[in-house]
DSSP file (Angstrom, degrees, kcal/mol; ACC not computed):
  #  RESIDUE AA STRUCTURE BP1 BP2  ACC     N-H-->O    O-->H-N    N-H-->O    O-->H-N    TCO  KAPPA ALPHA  PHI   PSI    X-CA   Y-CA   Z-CA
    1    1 A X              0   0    0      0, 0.0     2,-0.4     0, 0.0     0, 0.0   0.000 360.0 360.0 360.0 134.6  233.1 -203.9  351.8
    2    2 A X        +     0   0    0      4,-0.0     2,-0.3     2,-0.0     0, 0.0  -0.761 360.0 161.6 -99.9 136.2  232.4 -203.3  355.6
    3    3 A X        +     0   0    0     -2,-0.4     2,-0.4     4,-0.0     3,-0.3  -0.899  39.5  33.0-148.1 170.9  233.5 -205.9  358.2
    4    4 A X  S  > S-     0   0    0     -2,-0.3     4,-0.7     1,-0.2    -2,-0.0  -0.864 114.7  -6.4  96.9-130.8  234.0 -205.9  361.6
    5    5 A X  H  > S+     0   0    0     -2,-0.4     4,-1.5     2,-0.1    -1,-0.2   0.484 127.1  56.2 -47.5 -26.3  232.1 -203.9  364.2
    6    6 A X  H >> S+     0   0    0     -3,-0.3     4,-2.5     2,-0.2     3,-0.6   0.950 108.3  49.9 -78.0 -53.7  230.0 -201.8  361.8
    7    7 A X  H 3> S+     0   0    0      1,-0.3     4,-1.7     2,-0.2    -2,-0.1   0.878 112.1  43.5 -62.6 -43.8  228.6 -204.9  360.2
    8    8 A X  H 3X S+     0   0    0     -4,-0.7     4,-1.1     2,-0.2    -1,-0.3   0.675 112.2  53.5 -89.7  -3.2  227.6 -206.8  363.5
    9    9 A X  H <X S+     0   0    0     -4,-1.5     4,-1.4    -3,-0.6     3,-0.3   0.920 113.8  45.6 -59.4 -46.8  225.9 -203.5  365.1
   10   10 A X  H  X S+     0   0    0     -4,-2.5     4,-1.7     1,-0.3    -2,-0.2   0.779 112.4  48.0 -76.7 -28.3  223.9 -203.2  361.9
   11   11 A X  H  X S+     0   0    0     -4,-1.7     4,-3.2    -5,-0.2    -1,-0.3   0.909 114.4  49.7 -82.7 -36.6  223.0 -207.1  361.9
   12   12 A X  H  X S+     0   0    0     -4,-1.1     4,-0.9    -3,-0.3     6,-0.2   0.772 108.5  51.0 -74.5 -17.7  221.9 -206.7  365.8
   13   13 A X  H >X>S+     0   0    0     -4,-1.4     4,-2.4     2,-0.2     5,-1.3   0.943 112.8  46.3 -84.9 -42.2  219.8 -203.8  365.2
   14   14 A X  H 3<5S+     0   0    0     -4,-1.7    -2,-0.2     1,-0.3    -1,-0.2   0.908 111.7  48.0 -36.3 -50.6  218.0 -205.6  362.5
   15   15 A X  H 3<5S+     0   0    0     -4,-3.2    -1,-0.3     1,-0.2    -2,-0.2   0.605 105.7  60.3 -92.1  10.5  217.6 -208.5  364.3
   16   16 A X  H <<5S-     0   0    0     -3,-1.0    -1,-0.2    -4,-0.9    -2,-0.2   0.857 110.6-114.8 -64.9 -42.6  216.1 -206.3  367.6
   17   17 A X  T  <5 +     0   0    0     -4,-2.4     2,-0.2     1,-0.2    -3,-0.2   0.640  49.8 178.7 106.9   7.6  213.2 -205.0  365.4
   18   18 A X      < -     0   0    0     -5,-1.3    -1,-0.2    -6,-0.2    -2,-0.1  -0.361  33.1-111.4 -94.1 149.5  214.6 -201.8  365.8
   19   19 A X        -     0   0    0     -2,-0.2     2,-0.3     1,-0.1    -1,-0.1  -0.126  39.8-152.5 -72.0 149.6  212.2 -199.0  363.5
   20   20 A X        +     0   0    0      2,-0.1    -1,-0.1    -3,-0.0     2,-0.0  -0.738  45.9  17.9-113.3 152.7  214.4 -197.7  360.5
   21   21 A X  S    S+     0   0    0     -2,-0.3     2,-0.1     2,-0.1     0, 0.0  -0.118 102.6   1.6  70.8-148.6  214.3 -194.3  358.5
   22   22 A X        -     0   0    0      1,-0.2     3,-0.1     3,-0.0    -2,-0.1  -0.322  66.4-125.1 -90.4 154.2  212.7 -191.1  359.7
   23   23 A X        -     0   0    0      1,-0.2    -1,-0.2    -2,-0.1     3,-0.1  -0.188  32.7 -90.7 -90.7 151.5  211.2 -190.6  362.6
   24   24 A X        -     0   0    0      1,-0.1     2,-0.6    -2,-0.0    -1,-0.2   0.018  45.7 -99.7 -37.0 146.4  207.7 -189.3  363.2
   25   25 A X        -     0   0    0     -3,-0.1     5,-0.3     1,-0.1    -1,-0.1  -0.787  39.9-107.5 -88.2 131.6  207.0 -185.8  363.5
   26   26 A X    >>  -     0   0    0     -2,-0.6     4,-1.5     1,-0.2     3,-1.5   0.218  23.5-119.3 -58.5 137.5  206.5 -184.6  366.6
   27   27 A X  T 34 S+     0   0    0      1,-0.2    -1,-0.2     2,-0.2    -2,-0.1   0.423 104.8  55.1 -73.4  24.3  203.0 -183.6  367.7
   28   28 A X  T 3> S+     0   0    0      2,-0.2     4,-1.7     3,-0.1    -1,-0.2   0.460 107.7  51.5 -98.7 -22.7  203.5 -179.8  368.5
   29   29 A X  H <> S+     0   0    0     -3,-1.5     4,-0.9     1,-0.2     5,-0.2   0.878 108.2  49.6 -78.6 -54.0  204.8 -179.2  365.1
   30   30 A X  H  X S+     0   0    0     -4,-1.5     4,-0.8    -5,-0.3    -1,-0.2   0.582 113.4  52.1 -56.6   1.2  201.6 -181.1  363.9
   31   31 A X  H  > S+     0   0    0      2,-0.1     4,-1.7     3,-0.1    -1,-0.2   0.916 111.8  46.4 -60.9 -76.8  199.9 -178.5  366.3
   32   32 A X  H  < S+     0   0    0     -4,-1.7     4,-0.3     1,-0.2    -2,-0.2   0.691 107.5  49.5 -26.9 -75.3  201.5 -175.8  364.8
   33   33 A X  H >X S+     0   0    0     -4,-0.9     4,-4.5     2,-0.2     3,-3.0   0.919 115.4  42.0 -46.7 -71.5  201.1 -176.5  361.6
   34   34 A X  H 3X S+     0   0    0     -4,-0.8     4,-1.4     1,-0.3    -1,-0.2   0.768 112.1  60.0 -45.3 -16.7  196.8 -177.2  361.8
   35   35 A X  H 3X S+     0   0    0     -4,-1.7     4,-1.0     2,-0.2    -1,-0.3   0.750 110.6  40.1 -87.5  -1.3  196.9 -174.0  364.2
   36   36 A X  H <> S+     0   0    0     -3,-3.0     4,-1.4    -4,-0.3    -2,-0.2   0.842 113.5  51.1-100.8 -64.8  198.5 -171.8  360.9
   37   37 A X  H >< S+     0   0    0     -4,-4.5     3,-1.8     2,-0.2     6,-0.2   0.955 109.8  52.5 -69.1 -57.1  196.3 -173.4  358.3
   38   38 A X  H 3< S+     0   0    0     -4,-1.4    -1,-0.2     1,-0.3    -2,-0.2   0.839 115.6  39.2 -60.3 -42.9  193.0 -172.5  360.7
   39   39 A X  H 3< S+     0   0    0     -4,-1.0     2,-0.4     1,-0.2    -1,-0.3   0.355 130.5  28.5-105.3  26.8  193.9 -168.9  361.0
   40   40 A X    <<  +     0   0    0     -3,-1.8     3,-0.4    -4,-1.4    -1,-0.2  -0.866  64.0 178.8-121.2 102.7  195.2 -168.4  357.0
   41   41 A X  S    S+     0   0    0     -2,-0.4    -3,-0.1     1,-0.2    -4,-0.1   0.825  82.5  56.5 -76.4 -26.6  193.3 -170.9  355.1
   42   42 A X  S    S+     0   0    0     -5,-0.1     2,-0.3    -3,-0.1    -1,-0.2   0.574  73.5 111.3-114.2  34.6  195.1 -169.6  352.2
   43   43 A X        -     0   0    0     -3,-0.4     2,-0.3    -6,-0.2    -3,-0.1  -0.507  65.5-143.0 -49.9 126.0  198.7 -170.2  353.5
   44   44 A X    >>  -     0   0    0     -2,-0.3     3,-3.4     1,-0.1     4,-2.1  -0.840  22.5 -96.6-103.6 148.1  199.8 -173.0  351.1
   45   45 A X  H 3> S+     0   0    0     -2,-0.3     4,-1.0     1,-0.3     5,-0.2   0.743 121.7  52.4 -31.0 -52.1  202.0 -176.0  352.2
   46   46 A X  H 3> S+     0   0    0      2,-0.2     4,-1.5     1,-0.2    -1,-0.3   0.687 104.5  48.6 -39.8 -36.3  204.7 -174.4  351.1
   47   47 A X  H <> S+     0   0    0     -3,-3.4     4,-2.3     1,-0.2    -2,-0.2   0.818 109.2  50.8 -90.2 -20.2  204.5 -171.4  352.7
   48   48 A X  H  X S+     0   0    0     -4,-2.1     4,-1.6     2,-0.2     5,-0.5   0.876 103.8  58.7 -81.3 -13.1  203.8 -172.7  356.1
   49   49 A X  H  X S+     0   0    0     -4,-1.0     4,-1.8     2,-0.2     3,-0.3   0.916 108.6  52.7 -80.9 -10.2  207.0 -175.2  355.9
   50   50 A X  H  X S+     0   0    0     -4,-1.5     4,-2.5     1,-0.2     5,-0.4   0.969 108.2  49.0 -44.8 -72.9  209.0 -171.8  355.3
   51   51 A X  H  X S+     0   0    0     -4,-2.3     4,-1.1     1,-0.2     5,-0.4   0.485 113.0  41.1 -50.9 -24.3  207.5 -170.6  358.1
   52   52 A X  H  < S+     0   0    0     -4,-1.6     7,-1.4    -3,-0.3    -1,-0.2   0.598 119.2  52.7 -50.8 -50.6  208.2 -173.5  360.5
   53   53 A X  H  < S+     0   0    0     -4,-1.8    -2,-0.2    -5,-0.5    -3,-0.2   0.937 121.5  24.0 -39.5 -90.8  211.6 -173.7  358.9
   54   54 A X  H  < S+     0   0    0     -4,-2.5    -3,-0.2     4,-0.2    -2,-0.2   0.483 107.8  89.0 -93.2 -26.3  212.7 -170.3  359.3
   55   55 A X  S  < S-     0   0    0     -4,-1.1    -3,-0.2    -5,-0.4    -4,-0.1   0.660  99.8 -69.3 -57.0-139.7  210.8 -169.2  362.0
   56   56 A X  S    S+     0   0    0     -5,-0.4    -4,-0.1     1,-0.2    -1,-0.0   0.925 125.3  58.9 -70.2 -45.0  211.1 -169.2  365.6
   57   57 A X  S    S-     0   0    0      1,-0.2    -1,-0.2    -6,-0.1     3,-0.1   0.815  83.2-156.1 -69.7  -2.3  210.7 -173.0  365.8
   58   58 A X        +     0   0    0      1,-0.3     2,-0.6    -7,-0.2    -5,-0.2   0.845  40.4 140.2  78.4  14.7  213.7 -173.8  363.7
   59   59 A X        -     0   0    0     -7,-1.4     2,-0.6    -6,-0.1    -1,-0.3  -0.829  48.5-122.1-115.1 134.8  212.5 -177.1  362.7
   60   60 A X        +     0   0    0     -2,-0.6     2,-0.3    -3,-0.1   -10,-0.1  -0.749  39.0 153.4 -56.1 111.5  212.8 -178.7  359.4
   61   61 A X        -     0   0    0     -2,-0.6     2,-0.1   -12,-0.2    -8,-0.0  -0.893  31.2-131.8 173.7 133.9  210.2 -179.7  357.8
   62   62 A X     >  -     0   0    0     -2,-0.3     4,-0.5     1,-0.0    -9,-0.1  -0.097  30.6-119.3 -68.1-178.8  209.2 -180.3  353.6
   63   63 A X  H  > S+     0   0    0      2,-0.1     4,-1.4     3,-0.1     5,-0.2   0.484 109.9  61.5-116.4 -16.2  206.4 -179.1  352.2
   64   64 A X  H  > S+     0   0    0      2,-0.1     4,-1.8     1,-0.1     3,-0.3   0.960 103.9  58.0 -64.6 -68.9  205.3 -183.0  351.2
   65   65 A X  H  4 S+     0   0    0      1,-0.3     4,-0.4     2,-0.2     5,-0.2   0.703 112.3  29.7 -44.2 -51.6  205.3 -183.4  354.6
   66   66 A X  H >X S+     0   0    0     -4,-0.5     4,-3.4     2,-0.2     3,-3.2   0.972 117.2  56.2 -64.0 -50.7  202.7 -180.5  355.7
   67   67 A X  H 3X S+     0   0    0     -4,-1.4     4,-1.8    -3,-0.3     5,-0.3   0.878 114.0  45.1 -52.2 -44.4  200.7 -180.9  352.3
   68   68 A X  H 3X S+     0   0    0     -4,-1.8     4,-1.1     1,-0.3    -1,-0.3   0.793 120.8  38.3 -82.3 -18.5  200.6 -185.0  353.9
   69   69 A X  H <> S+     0   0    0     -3,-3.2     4,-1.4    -4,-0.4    -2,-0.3   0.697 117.5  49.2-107.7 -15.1  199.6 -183.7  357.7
   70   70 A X  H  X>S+     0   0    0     -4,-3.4     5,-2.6    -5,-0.2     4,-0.5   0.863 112.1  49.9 -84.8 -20.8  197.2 -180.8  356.4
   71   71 A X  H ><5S+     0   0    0     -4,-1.8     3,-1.8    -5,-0.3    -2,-0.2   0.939 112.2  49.5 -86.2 -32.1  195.5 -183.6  354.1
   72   72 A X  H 3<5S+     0   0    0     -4,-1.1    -1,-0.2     1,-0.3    -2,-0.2   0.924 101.4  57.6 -38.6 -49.9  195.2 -186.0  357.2
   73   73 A X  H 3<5S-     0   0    0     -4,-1.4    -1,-0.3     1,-0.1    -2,-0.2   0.433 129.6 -98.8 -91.7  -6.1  193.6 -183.5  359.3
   74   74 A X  T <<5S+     0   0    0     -3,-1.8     2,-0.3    -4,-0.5    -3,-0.2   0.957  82.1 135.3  86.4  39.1  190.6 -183.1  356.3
   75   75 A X      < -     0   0    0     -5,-2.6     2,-0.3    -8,-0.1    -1,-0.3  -0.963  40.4-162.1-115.9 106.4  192.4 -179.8  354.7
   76   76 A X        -     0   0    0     -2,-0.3     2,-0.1     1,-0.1    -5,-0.0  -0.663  21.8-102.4 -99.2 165.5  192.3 -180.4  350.8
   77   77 A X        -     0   0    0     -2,-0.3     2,-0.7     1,-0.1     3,-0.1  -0.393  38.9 -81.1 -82.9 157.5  194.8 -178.2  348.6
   78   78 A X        -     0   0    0      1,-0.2    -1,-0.1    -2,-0.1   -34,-0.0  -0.366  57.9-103.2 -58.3  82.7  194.5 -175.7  346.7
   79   79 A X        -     0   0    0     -2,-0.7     2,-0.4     1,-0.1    -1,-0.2   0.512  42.3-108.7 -21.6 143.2  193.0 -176.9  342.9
   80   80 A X        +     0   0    0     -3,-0.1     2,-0.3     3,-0.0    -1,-0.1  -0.602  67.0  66.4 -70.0 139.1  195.4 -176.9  340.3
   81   81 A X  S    S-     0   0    0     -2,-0.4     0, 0.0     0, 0.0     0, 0.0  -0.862  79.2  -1.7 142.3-145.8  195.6 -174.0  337.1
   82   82 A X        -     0   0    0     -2,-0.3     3,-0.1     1,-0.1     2,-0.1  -0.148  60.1-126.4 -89.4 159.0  196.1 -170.8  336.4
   83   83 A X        -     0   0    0      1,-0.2    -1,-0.1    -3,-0.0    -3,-0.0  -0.429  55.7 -71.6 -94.0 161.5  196.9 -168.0  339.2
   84   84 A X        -     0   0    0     -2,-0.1     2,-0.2     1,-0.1    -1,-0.2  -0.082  60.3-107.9 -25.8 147.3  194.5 -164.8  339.2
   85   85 A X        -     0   0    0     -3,-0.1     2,-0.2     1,-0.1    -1,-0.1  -0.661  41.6-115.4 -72.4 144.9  195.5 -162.4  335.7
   86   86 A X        -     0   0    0     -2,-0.2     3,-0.1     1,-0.2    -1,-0.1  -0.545  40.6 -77.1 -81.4 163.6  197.3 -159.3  337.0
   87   87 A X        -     0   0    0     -2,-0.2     2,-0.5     1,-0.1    -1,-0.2  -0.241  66.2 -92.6 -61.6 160.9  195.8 -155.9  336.6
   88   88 A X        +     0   0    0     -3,-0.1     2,-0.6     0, 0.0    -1,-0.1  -0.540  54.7 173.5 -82.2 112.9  196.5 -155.0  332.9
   89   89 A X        -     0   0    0     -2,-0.5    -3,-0.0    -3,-0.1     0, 0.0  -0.931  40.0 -93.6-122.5 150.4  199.8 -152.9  332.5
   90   90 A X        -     0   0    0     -2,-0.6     0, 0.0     1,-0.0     0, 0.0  -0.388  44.2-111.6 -61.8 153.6  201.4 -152.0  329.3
   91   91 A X     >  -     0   0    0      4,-0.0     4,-1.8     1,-0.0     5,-0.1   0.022  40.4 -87.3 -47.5 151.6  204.2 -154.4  327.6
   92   92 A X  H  > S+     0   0    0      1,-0.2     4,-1.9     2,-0.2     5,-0.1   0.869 127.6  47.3 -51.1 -51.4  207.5 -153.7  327.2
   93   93 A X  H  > S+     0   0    0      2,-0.1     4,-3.0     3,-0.1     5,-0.3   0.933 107.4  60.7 -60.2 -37.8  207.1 -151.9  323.9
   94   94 A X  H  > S+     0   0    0      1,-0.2     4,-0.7     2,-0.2     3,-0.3   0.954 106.0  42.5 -22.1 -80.7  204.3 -150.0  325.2
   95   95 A X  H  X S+     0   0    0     -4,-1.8     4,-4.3     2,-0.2    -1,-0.2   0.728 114.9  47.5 -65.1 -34.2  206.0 -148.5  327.5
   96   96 A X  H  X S+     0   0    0     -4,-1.9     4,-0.6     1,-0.2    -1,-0.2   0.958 110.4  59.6 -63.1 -31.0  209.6 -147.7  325.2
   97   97 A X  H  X S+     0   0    0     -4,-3.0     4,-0.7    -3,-0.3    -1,-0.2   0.476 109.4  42.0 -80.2  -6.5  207.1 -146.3  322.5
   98   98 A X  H  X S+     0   0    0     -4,-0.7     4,-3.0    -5,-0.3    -1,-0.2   0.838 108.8  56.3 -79.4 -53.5  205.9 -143.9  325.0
   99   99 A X  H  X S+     0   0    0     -4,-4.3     4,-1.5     1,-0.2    -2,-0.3   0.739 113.8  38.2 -62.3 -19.6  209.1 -143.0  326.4
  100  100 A X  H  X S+     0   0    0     -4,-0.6     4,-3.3     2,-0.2     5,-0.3   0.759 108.7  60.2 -86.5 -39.3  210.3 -142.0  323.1
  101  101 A X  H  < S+     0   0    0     -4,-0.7     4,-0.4     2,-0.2    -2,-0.2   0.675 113.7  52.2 -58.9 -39.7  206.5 -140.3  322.1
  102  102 A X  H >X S+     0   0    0     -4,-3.0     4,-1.0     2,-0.1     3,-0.8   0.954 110.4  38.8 -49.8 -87.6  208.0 -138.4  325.6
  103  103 A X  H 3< S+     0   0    0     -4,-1.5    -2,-0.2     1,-0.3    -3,-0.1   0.724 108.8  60.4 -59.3 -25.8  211.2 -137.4  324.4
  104  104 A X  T 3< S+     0   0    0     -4,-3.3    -1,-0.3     2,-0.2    -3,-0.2   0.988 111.1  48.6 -50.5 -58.8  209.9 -136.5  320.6
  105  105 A X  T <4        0   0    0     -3,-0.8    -2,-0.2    -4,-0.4    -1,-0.2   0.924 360.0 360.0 -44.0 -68.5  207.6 -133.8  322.6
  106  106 A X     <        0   0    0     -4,-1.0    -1,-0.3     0, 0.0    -2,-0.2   0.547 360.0 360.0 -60.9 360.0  210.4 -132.1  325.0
């Protein structure tokens, strides 16, 4: 149980009004972000908060978060199902029964 000083800072900010949890994001990342999505339209949420992340600006950022500022700004996501097929390459048996179909030969 907390008493003492902790308790009556916490009761005076309450009763101040003062805003709780996290704070907005700032509008140059929400720059950022809409200036990314305009020139990749098929950058996905994810991949731009990587880039924001890990890139020069060094800010944190989810990928709910972008997904929530790209949907604002009247950018809908990407439909759900199945990704493109890859070009057709042989299986793993394919490929042993060749190599051996090889080595029979030599």
């Amino acid at each position: 149980m907390v008493t003492g000083p902790v308790r009556s800072r916490h009761a005076k900010k309450m009763a101040d009004g003062k805003a709780r949890g996290r704070p907005p994001t700032p509008p140059f990342i929400v720059d950022a972000i809409i200036a990314i999505k305009r020139d990749n339209l098929r950058y996905s949420a994810g991949h731009i908060a990587r880039m924001i992340s890990g890139g020069e600006l060094h800010f944190r950022i989810s990928k709910r978060t972008v997904a929530q500022i790209l949907k604002a700004h009247g950018f809908t996501p990407r439909p759900k199902g199945k990704r493109p097929a890859r070009e057709e390459e042989p299986g793993w048996l394919t490929t042993l029964y060749n190599q051996h179909v090889m080595a029979i030969d030599f």
